[in-house]
N, C-alpha and C positions, 0 to 999 in steps of 0.2 A: 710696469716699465721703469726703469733707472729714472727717467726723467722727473718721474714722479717723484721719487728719491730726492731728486735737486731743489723742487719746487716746495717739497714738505719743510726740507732745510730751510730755506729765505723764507719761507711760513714761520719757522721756529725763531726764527733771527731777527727779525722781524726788517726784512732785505726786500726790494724791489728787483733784483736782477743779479746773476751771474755771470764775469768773462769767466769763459773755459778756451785755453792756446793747450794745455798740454798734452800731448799725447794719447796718454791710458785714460787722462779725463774723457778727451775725445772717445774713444773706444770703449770705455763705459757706459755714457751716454745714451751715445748710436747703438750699443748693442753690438760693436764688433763691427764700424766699419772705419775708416783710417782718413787720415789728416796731414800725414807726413810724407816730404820725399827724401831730405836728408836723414840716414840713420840714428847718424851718431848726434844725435841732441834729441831733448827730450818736447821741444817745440814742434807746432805743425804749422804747413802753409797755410791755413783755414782758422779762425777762431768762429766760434761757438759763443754766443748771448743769450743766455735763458732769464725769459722774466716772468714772473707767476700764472702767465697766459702766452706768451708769445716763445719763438727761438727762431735765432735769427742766425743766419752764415757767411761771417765777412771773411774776404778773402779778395785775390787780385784777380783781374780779368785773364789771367794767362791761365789759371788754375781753376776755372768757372767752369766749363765742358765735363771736365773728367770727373769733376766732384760732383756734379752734378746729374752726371748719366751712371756711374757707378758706384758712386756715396750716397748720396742725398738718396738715391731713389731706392735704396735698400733701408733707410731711416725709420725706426718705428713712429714718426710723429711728422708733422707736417713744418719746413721749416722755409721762411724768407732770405732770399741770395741777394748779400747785396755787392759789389766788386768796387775796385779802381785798376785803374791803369796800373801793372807791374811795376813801373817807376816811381808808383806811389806810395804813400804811406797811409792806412787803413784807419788812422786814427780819427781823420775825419768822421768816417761811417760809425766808427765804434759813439765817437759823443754826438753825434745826432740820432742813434738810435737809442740811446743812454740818457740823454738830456731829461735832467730833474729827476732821477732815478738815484737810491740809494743804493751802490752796487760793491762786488767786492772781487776778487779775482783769483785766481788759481797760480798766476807769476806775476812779480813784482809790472805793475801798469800804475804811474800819475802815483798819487796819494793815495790808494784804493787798497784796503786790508786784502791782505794776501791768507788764504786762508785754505790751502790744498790740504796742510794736516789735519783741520776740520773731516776736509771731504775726506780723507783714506779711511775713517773709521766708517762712516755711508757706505762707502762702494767695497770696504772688506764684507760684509754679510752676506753669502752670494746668495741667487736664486739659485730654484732647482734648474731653470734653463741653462746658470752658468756653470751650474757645480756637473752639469753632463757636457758641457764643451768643455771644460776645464778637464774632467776626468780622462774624456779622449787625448787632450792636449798634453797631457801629463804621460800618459799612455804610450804615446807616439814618441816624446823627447826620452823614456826611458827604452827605450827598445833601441833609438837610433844611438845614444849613448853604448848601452851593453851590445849591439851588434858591433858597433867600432871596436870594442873590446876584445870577440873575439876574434876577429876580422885579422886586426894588425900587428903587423909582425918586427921582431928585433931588427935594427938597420933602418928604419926609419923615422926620420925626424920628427920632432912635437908639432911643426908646421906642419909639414904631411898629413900627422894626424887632427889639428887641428881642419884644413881643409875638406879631409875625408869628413869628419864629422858634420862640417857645414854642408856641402853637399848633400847629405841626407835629411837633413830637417828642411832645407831650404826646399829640395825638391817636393816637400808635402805641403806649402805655404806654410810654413813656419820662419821667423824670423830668428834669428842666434844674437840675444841680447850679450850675452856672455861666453866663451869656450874658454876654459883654463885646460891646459896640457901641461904636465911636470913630468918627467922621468928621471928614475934612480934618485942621483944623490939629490935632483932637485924637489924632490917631494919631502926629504927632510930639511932643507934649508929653509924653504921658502913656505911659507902655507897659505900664498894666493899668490902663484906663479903665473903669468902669460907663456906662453908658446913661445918658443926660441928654434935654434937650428939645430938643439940639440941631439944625437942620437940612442934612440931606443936601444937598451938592451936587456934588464931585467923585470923592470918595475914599472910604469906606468900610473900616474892617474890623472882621468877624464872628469871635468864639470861642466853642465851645460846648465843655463838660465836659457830655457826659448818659449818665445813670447807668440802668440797666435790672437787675433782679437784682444788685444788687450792683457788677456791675463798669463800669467807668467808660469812655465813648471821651473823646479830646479830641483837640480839628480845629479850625484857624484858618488863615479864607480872607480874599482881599481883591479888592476890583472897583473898579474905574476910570471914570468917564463923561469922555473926551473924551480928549487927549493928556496923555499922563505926562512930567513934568517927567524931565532928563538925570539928577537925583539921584533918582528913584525906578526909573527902570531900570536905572541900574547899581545900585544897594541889592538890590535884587529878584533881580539874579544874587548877589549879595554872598555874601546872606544863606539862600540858597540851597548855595550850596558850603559855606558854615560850615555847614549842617543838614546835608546831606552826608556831611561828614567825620564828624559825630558819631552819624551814625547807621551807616557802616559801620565805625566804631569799636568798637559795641555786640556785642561778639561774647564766646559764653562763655569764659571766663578769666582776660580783663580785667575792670578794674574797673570803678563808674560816674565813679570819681575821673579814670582816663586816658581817658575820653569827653568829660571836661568840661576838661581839659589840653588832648587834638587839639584843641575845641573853641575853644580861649583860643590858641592857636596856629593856627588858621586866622584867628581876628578882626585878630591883628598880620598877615596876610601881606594881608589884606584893607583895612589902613590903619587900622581903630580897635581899635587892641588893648585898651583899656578899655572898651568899651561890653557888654561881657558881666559889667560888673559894675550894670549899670542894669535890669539883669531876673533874675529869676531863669532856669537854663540850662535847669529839667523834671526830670527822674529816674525813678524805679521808678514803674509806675503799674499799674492792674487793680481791686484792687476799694476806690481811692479817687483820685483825681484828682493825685495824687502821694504816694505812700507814705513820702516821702523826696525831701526838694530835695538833689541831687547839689553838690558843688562839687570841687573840684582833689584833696581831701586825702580825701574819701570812699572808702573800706576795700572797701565790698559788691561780690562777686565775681557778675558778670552768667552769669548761668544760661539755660539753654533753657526755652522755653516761658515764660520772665518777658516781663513788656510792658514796657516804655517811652514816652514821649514828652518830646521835646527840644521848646524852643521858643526856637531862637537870635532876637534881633532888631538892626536895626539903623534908623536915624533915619528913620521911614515905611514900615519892610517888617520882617513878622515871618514865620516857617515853624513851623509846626505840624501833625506829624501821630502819630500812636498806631502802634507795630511791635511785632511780634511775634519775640522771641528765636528764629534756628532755630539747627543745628548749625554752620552754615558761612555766615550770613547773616540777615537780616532781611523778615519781609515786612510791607509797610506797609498796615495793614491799615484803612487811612481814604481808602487809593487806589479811586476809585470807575471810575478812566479816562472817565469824563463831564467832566471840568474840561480846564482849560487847565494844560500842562505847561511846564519847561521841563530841559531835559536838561544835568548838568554833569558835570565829569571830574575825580575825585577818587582815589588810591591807584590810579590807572590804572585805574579803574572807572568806568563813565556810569552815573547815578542820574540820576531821572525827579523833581523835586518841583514841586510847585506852582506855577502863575503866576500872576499878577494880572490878572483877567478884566478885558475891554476892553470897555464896552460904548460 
């Protein structure tokens, strides 16, 4: 159990207790079950105290029922509810249950080390239980991406398409941490667009980050209506071989620093050896959408069973998919084999990644 995971850490630390308020923390924890009613932040109504024997669940009295008939009781572990009045502030419960305890916290709380970047490298190592809900969830957010793909048609807006796209993840209990829509001339201007009113008409491309329990897929596809311009098909292999490289880069021992070097070393043999400084390159990812942006000089030693996702780009073509750490390689686990491939040769290896659908 994760929990275990918590308790080994304040064992190593030599800690009496953890607050956990944050989100994925929460949903790590539990196993996949939720804390949150506001989306857009990354706090829950619920905090979480673990101390080497105990876990305890403060929260307000307005929010007691529902967490507790359909959080709590799904909880792999046995846990004490304590409430206040909604008009109140929790911090009472929190230093009476804290009191004489050497504790440390996951968001800034009092004087109390904040220490979530600690926890990301804990809860990046996934189990086999999460690396098969992960799998599905990855599964799922690439299909509802490339079906909007070919689904949607010139004349319609990036909002269109972005709400089409939400409507489909959403309807599977999936949450849409992120949706980016660019079309045409915005997918070269910009290379982390939001959705505007813009209208479709040639080019397209779709990003999704959706988040399910906790852990996160992210998958970024791109479609075409009519003939691709000479700089969007050779980009499209470009950038493609630079994902490539960086993903059979990703191997335990190395670091995420020498993924993002091959990475910067494949862009110069490909002719833009700066354009890997006009996006971010991806990094550590699982149960947040990047646990950590990698770059050249980055220390973290890539582990088995951690996830990643690279998202090299270049001027009109980006690659983007979610892998899973194994002993001797990667499996990319946003590979649906429903899409259109295309096949490159990197370290004397052929990799399979994405192509730009032609409709």
């Amino acid at each position: 159990m994760n929990i275990q995971k918590v308790r080994s850490y304040l064992e190593e630390n030599s800690l009496d207790g953890i607050l956990l308020r944050k989100r994925n923390n929460f949903s790590w924890v539990t196993e996949g079950r939720y804390n949150h009613i506001v989306q857009a932040t990354d706090q829950g109504v619920a905090d979480l105290i673990i101390t080497r024997d105990e876990a305890h669940l403060v929260t307000s009295e307005m929010e007691k029922r529902r967490l507790v008939e359909e959080e709590c009781s799904q909880f792999p572990f046995e846990v004490e509810v304590a409430t206040v009045d909604w008009f109140k502030s929790t911090d009472g419960l929190i230093e009476e249950i804290t009191s004489g305890k050497k504790m440390v916290t996951d968001s800034p709380y009092k004087d109390w080390k904040v220490v979530d970047e600690e926890l990301s490298i804990w809860r990046s190592e996934l189990s086999e239980k999460e690396i098969e809900s992960y799998r599905d969830l990855c599964q799922r957010a690439a299909r509802a991406v490339e079906e909007i793909c070919k689904s949607i048609k010139p004349g319609q807006t990036e909002h269109e398409i972005e709400a089409a796209l939400a409507a489909k993840v959403i309807a599977q209990g999936i949450k849409a941490q992120v949706i980016l829509v660019a079309t045409d001339e915005r997918i070269y201007r910009y290379r982390h667009p939001i959705p505007t009113g813009k209208i479709l008409d040639k080019e397209a491309m779709i990003v999704l980050c959706a988040e399910r329990a906790g852990l996160v897929a992210n998958v970024t596809r791109f479609v075409h209506f009519g003939e691709m311009s000479q700089q969007v098909q050779e980009n499209k292999e470009r950038v493609a071989r630079i994902d490539a490289m960086m993903n059979v880069t990703t191997l335990p021992g190395n670091t995420a620093g020498d993924v993002i070097q091959a990475g910067i070393a494949q862009y110069e043999k490909e002719g833009f050896p700066d354009d890997w400084k006009l996006l971010h390159q991806g990094g550590l990812t699982g149960y947040a959408s990047r646990e950590f942006l990698a770059d050249p000089n980055t220390s973290h030693i890539i582990k088995s069973n951690q996830a990643y996702a690279w998202n090299p780009s270049l001027p009109g073509v980006k690659s983007e998919d979610t892998i899973l750490v194994k002993d001797n390689d990667v499996e990319f686990l946003t590979y649906t084999g429903e899409w259109v491939y295309q096949e490159v040769e990197v370290k004397g290896k052929k990799v399979k990644r994405p192509d730009i659908l032609k409709r």
